[in-house]
C-alpha positions in Angstrom: -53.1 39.2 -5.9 -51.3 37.1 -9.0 -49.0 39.9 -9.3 -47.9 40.2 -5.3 -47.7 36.7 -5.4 -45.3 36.7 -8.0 -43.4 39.7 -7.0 -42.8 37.6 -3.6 -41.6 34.5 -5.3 -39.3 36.6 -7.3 -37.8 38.0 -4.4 -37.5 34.5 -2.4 -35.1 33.5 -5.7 -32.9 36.4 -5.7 -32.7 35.7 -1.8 -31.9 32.5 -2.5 -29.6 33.0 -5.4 -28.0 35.6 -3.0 -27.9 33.5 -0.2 -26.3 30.1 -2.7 -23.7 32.7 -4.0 -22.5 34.1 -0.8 -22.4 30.1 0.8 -21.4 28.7 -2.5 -18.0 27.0 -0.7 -20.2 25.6 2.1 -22.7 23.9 -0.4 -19.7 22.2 -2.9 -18.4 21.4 0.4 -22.0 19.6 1.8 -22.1 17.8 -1.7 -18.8 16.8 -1.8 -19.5 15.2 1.4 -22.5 13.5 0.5 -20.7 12.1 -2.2 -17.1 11.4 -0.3 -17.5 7.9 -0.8 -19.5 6.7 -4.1 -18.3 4.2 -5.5 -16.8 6.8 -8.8 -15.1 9.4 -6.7 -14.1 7.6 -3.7 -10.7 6.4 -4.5 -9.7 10.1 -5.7 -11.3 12.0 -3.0 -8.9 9.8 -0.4 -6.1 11.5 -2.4 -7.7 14.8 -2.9 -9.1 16.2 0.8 -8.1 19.4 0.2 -10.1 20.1 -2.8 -12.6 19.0 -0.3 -12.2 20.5 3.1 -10.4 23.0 4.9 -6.6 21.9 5.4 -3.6 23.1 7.1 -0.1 22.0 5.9 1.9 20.5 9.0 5.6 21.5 7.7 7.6 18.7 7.3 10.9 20.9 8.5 14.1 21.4 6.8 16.2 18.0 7.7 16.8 15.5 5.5 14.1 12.6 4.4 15.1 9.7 6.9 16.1 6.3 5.2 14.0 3.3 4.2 16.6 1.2 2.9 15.6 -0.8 0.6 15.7 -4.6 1.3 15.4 -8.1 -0.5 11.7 -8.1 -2.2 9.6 -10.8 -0.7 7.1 -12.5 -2.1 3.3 -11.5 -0.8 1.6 -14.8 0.7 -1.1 -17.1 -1.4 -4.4 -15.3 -2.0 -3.0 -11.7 -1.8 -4.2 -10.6 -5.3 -8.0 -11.4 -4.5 -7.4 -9.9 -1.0 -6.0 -6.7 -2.3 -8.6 -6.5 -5.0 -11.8 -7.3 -2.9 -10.4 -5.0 0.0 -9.8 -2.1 -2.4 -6.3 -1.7 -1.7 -4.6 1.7 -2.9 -1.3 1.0 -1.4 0.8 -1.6 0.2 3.9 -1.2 2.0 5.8 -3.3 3.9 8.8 -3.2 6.2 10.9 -6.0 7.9 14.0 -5.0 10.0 13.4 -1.3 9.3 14.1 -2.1 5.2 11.6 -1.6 2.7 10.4 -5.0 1.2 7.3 -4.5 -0.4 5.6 -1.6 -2.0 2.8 -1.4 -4.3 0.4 0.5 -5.1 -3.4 0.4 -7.2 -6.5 1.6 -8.5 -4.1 4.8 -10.6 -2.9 5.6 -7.0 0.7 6.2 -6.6 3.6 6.5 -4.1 3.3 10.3 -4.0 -0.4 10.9 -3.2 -1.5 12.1 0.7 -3.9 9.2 1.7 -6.2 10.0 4.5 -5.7 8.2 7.3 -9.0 8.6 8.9 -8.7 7.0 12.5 -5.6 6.3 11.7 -4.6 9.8 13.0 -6.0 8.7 16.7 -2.6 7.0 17.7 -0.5 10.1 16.3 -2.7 12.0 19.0 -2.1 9.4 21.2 1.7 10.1 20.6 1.6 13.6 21.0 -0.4 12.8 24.4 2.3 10.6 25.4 5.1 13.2 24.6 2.7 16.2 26.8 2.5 14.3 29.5 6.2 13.1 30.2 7.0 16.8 29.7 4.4 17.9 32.2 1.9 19.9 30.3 -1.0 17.5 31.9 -1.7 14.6 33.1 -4.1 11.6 31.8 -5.8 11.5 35.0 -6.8 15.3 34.7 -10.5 16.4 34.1 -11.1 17.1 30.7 -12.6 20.6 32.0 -9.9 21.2 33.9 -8.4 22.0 30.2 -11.7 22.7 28.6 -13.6 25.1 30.7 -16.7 24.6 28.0 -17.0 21.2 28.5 -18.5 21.8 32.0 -22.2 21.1 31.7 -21.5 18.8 29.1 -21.4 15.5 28.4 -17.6 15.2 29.1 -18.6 16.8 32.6 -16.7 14.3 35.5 -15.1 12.3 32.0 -10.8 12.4 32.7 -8.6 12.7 29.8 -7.4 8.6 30.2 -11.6 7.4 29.6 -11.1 9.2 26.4 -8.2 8.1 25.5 -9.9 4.3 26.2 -13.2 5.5 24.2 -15.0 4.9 27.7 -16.3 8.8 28.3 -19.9 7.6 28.8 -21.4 9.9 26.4 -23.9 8.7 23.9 -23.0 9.1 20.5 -23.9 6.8 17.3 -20.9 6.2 15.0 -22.7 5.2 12.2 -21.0 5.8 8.9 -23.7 4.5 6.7 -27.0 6.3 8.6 -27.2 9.6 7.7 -28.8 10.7 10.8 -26.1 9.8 12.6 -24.4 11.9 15.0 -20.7 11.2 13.4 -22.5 11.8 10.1 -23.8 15.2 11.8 -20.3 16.0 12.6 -19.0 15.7 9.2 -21.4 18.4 7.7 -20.5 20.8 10.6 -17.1 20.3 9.1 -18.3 20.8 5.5 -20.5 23.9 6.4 -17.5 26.1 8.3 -18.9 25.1 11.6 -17.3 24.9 14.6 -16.1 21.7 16.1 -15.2 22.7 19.3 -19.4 24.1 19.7 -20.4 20.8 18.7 -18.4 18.7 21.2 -19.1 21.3 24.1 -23.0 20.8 22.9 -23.0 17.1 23.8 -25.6 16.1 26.8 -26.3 12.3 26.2 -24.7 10.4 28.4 -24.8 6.4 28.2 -22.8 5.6 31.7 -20.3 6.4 34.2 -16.7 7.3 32.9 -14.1 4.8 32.4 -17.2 2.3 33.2 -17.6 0.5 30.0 -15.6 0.8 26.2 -17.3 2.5 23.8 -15.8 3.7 20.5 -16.5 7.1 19.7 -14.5 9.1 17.5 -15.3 12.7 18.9 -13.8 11.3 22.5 -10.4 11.7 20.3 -11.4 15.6 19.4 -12.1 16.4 23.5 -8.5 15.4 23.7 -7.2 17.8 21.1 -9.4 20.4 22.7 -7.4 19.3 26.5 -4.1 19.4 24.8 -5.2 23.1 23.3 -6.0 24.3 26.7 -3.3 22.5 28.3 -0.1 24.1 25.8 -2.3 27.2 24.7 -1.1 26.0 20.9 -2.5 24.1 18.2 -2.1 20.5 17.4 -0.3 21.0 13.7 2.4 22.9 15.4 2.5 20.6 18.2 2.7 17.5 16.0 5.4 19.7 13.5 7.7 19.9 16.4 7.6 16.9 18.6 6.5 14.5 15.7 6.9 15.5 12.2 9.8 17.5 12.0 11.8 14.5 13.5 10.9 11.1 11.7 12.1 13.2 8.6 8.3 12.5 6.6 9.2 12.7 2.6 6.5 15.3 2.4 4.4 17.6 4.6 1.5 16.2 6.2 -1.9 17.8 5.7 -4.3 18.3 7.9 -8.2 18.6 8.0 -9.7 21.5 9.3 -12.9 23.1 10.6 -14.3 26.7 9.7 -12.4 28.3 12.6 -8.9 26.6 11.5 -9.1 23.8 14.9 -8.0 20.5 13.1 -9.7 17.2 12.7 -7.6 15.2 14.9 -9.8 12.3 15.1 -9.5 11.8 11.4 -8.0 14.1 9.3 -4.6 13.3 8.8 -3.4 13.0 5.2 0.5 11.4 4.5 2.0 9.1 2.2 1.8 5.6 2.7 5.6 5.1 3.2 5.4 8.1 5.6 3.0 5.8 8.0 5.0 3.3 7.5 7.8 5.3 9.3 5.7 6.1 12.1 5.0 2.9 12.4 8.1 2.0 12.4 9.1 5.0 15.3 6.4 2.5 17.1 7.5 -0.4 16.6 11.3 1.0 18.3 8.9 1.5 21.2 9.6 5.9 20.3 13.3 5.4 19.1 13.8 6.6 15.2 17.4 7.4 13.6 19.2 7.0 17.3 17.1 9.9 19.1 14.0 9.4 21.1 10.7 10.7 20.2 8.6 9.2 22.3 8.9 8.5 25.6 10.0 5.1 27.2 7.4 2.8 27.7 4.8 5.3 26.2 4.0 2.8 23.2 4.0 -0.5 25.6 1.6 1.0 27.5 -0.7 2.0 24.9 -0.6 -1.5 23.6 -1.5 -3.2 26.8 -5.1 -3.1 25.9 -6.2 -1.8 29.1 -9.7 -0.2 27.9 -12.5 -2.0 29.2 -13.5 -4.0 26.5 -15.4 -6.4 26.7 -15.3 -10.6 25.7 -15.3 -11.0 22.4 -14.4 -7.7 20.9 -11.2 -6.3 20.0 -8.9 -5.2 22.6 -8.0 -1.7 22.4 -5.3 0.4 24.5 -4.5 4.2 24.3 -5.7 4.6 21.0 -4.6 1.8 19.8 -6.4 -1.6 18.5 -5.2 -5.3 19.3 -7.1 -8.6 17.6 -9.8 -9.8 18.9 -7.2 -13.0 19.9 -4.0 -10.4 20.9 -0.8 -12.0 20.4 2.1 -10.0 22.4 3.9 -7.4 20.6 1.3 -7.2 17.9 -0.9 -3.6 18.0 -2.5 -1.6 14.7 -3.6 1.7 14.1 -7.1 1.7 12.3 -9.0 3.9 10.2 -12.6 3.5 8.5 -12.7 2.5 4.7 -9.3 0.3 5.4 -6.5 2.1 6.4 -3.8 0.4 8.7 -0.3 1.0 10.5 0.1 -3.1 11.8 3.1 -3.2 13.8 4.1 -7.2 14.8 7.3 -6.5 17.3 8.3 -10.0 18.0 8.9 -10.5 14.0 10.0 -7.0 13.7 7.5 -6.2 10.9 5.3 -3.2 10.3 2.9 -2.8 7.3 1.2 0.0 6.1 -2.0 0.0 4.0 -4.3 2.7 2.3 -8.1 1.7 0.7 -11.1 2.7 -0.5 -12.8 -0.1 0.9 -16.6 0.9 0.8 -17.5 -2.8 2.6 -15.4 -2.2 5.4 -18.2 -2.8 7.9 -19.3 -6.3 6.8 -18.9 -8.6 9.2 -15.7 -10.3 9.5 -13.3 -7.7 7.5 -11.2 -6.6 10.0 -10.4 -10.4 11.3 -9.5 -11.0 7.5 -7.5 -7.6 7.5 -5.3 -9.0 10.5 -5.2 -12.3 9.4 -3.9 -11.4 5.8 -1.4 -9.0 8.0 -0.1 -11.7 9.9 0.9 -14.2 7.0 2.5 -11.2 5.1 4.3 -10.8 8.5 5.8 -14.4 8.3 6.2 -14.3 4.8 8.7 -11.4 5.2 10.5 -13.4 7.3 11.9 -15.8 4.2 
């Protein structure tokens, strides 16, 4: 019986040893997840997701890098050093008038490294959406399944494209960075295991509410809308975004991507670019889609998405087509935000945008992203001098 017992337990190891072999890029993948963001490896890993993760290079195309002219350096505000040290701050850069007037960057970071953007990425999607729909390939008041057949049954059943783009769907999900269990947290191993993210949205049945009812931030709302613009163009986003995005602000270096098992990208989240490259989106913004005399976006695409018109409610922070206003809005000042710190603030009535990279691991306390803006508004008027 000893020896059957032990035969057994010697074959359950060489299963298993078989088994950790053949997976052995899915499980470094699941640990390198589960460590992402300790407190030793986080500041490297934002510079390094694709020794991580599955990427795709988004060509930068063959023109020219487009100018930041460099302008008068200004002086950052009082209380800047202890903000960019307790907010973990990898990389500063700011721009007044379209010129470059402050860069910096920290913790061994430098001007070269692909940050991730994280959420960031949500208002180039919102871009792109912008650009599809002036040049007819949907509309925002289409049906999600009308462009995603597998969504029906789902979730996202009855949800338009335009509740997703406000993060009011009315499905259930828990964002959760710090629990585990969480369903975003879920999400992130389906990426590190060579899942499918497509399966995983289309495998969604919670509902909360009705559609467009109420605002409620959930990040894979942002990947339902990649899936409608697949369906929509029959193309992938990275070649989308190479054409109608990249290609034309004239990026210093080619964007990278995050990817799942099947090659569909991370578009709620996995863009990585160098700081000053944000910055010149942000800047595209700020021209409301106007960059180097030719249009990329259309007219009046970014005003609408900064007019807040998600149904938040009193007391939390206004939010548009995928992008974020203060919790007290001032006109003409919108951000693009992504977990862990990352920013494109955009303040058009002083003609300022900043971009910012961190590895901030206390980005959730309370009160952080009021400081964030707050900080962002004085280096706004400090720019001005």
């Amino acid at each position: 019986m000893l020896r059957v017992l032990l035969r057994v337990l010697v074959v359950l190891v060489l299963a298993i040893a078989v088994v950790a072999f053949w997976k052995k890029d899915e499980i470094s993948r699941l640990l390198a997840v589960n460590s992402l963001f300790a407190e030793d490896k986080i500041v490297h890993n934002f510079s390094h997701m694709d020794q991580l993760f599955w990427t795709k290079e988004i060509n930068r195309g063959t023109g020219p890098v487009s100018p930041l002219p460099a302008g008068t350096e200004m002086a950052l505000p009082a209380g800047s050093d202890d903000w960019i040290s307790s907010r973990a701050l990898t990389a500063l850069v700011v721009l007044k008038d379209g010129e470059l007037r402050h860069e910096s960057y920290y913790l061994d970071t430098g001007a070269e490294d692909r940050r991730i953007s994280w959420s960031v990425a949500k208002s180039y999607i919102s871009a792109l959406l912008g650009i599809l729909e002036a040049e007819g390939a949907l509309t925002l008041e289409d049906q999600l399944t009308q462009h995603v057949p597998s969504l029906k049954g789902s979730a996202y059943d009855g949800a338009r494209i335009i509740d997703a783009l406000h993060m009011s769907s009315g499905i259930e999900f828990d964002e959760d960075y710090l629990d585990f269990n969480s369903d975003i947290n879920k999400m992130g191993r389906v990426l590190a295991l060579g899942g499918s993210m497509d399966a995983f949205s289309a495998g969604q049945d919670r509902t909360r509410g009705t559609p467009g009812a109420a605002w409620h931030y959930v990040s894979i709302d942002t990947h339902v809308i990649g899936m409608a613009i697949r369906g929509a163009t029959g193309r992938d986003i990275p070649d989308l975004m190479q054409e109608k995005l990249i290609a034309p602000l004239g990026l210093e270096a080619s964007p990278l991507m995050i990817t799942d098992g099947n090659g569909v990208s991370f578009v709620l989240g996995g863009l990585n670019q160098r700081t000053r490259d944000y910055a010149r989106f942000g800047q595209m913004a700020l021209q409301d889609g106007m960059w180097q005399g030719q249009r990329i976006l259309p007219e009046g695409w970014i005003t609408r998405s900064a007019q807040f018109t998600a149904p938040t409610e009193a007391g939390e922070e206004a939010y548009g087509l995928h992008w974020w206003g203060a919790v007290d809005p001032r006109e003409g000042e919108f951000y693009a935000r992504g977990v862990y710190g990352q920013y494109i603030y955009i303040n058009k009535p002083l003609n300022v945008v900043i971009a910012v990279n961190s590895a901030d691991r206390q980005f959730r306390e309370d009160g952080v992203n009021v400081e964030m803006i707050a900080m962002f508004r004085k280096i706004a008027e400090a720019a001005q001098n």
